[in-house]
C-alpha positions in Angstrom: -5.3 -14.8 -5.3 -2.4 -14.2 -3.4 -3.1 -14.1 0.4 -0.4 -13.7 2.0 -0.2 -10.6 4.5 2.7 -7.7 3.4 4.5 -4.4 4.6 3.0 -1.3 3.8 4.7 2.1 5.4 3.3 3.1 8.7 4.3 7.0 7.8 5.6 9.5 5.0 9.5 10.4 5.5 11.7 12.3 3.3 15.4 11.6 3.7 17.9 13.9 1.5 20.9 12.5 0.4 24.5 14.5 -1.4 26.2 13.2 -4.6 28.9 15.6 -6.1 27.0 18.4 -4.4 23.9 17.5 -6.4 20.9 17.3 -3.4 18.6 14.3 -4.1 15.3 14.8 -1.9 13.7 11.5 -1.5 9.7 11.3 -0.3 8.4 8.5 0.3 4.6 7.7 1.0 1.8 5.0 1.1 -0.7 5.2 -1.7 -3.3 2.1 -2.0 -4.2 3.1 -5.6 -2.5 4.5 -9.1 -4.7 7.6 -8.5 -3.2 8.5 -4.4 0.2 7.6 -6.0 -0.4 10.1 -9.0 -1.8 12.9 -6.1 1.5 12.3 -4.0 4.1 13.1 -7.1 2.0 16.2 -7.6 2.0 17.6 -4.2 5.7 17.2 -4.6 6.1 18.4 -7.5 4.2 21.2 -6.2 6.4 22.0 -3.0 9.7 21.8 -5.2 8.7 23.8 -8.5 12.1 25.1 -8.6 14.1 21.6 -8.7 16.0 20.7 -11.6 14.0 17.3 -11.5 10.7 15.5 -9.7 11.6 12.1 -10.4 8.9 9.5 -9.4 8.0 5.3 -9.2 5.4 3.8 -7.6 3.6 0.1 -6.7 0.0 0.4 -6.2 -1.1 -2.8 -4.7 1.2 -5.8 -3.4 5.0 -5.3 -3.1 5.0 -8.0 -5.9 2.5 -6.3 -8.3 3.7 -5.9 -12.0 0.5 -4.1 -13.5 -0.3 -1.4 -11.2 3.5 0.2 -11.0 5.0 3.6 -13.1 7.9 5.6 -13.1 9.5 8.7 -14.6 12.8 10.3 -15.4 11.0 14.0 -15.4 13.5 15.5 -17.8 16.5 12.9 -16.8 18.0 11.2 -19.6 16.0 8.1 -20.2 16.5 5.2 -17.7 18.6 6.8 -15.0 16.2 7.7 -12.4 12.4 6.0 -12.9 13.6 2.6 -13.8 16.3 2.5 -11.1 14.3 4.2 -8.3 11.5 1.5 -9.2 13.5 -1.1 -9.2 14.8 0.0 -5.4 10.8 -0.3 -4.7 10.4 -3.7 -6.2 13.1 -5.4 -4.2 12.1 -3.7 -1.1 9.0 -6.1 -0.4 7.1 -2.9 0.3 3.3 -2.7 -1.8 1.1 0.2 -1.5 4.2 2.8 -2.0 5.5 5.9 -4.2 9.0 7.8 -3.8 9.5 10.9 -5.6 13.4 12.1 -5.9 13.8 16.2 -6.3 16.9 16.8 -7.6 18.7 20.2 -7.1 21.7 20.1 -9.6 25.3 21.0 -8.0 26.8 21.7 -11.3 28.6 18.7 -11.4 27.4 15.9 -14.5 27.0 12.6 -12.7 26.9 11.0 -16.5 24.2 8.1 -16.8 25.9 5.4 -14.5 26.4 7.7 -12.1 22.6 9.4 -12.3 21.3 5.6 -11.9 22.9 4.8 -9.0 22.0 8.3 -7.4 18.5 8.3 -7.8 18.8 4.5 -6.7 20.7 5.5 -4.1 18.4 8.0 -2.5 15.6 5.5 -2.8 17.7 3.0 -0.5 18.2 5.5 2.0 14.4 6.7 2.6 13.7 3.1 2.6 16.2 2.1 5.2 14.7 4.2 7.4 11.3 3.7 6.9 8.6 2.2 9.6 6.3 -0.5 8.4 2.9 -2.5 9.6 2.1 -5.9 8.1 -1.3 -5.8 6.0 -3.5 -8.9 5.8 -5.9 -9.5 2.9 -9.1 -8.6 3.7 -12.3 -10.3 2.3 -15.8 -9.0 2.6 -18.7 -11.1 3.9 -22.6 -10.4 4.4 -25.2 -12.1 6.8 -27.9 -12.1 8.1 -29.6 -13.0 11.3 -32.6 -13.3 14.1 -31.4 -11.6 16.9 -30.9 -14.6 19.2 -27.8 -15.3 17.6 -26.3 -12.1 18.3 -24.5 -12.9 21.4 -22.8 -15.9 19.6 -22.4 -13.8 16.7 -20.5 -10.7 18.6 -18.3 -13.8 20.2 -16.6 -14.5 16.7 -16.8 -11.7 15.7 -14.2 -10.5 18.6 -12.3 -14.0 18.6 -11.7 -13.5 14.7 -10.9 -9.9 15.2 -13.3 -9.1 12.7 -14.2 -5.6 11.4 -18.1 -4.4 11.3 -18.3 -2.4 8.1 -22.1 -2.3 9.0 -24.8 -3.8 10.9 -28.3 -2.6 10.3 -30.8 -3.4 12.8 -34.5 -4.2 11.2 -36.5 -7.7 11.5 -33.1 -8.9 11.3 -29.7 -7.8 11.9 -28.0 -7.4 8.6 -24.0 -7.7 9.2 -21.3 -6.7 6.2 -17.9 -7.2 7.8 -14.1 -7.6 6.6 -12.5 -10.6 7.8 -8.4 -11.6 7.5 -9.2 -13.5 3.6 -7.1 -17.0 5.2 -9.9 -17.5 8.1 -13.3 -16.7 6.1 -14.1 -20.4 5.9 -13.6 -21.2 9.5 -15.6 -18.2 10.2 -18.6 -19.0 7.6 -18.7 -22.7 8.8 -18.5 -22.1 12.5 -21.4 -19.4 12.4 -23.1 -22.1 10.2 -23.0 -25.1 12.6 -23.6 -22.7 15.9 -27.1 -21.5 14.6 -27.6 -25.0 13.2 -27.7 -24.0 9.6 -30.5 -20.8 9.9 -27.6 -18.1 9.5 -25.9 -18.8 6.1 -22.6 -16.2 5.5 -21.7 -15.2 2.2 -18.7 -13.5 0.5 -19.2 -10.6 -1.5 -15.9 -10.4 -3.4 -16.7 -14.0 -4.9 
């Protein structure tokens, strides 16, 4: 499991580019999953019904993912927008991301060189102006405890920055929280030692 942090887009931008009076449209968006990319290319495809193309890549997942990826040339001949536009994406070490490129034809053929590098193109220039946040890897842990141990646990819980997914207070207080994945260890052992061994942490995902 790769745990290293990466960018992900802070915003959606569209940035419209000009090649031999073609107009390439370029939307780009974050989408987590295969399914939010998939819903993004239709609402473009949607707002531009009348384009000569809705050409479309995606990376669901980190910037280095080679499973959860697709593409398109929507009508294009084959390779000269998809491949290209995803390839932009891949080199961009940006996950969680889909660009669709609407294409109004100008009249003038761009051939399949030239198609390439416009659709590639237009990819380069939503992405160079894109904002970005850095996204740690999150893992999930569950616990239980008395409620003398709350104060100590509320204390790591704000020095770890930890989010509280729940916390249901019964006999006990049963926690589920999301933790950054490279500091779940120090958290479960330090919550371990400072109840002397009677509040025992677990991870879910494992």
């Amino acid at each position: 499991m790769n745990t290293t942090p990466y960018q992900v887009l802070s915003a959606p931008l569209m940035v419209q580019t000009e090649v031999k009076r073609s107009k390439f449209l370029a939307y780009v968006a974050p989408t987590s999953t295969v399914a939010a990319a998939k819903l993004f290319v239709q609402q473009i495809k949607v707002l531009h019904p009348d384009a000569s193309h809705n050409c479309w890549a995606f990376v669901a997942g980190r910037p280095e993912n080679s499973v959860d990826i697709g593409y398109s040339d929507d009508g294009e001949p084959s390779g000269c927008a998809g491949r290209p536009m995803l390839n932009v994406l891949q080199g961009s070490n940006i996950g969680e991301i889909t660009v669709v490129v609407t294409r109004y034809f100008g009249g003038t053929k761009l051939g399949t060189g030239g198609m390439a590098r416009a659709y590639g193109g237009a990819v380069s220039a939503v992405l160079e102006q894109v904002s970005t946040n850095e996204k740690s890897v999150l893992n999930i842990l569950s616990f239980s405890c008395d409620y003398k141990w709350t104060t100590m646990i509320e204390m790591l819980i704000k020095q770890f920055n930890i989010t509280i997914v729940s916390a249901d207070y019964l006999d006990v207080i049963n926690y589920v929280v999301e933790i950054d994945v490279r500091q779940d260890d120090e958290f479960i052992d330090l919550v371990y030692q400072r109840s002397s061994g009677q509040v025992i942490v677990k991870k879910v995902n494992s």
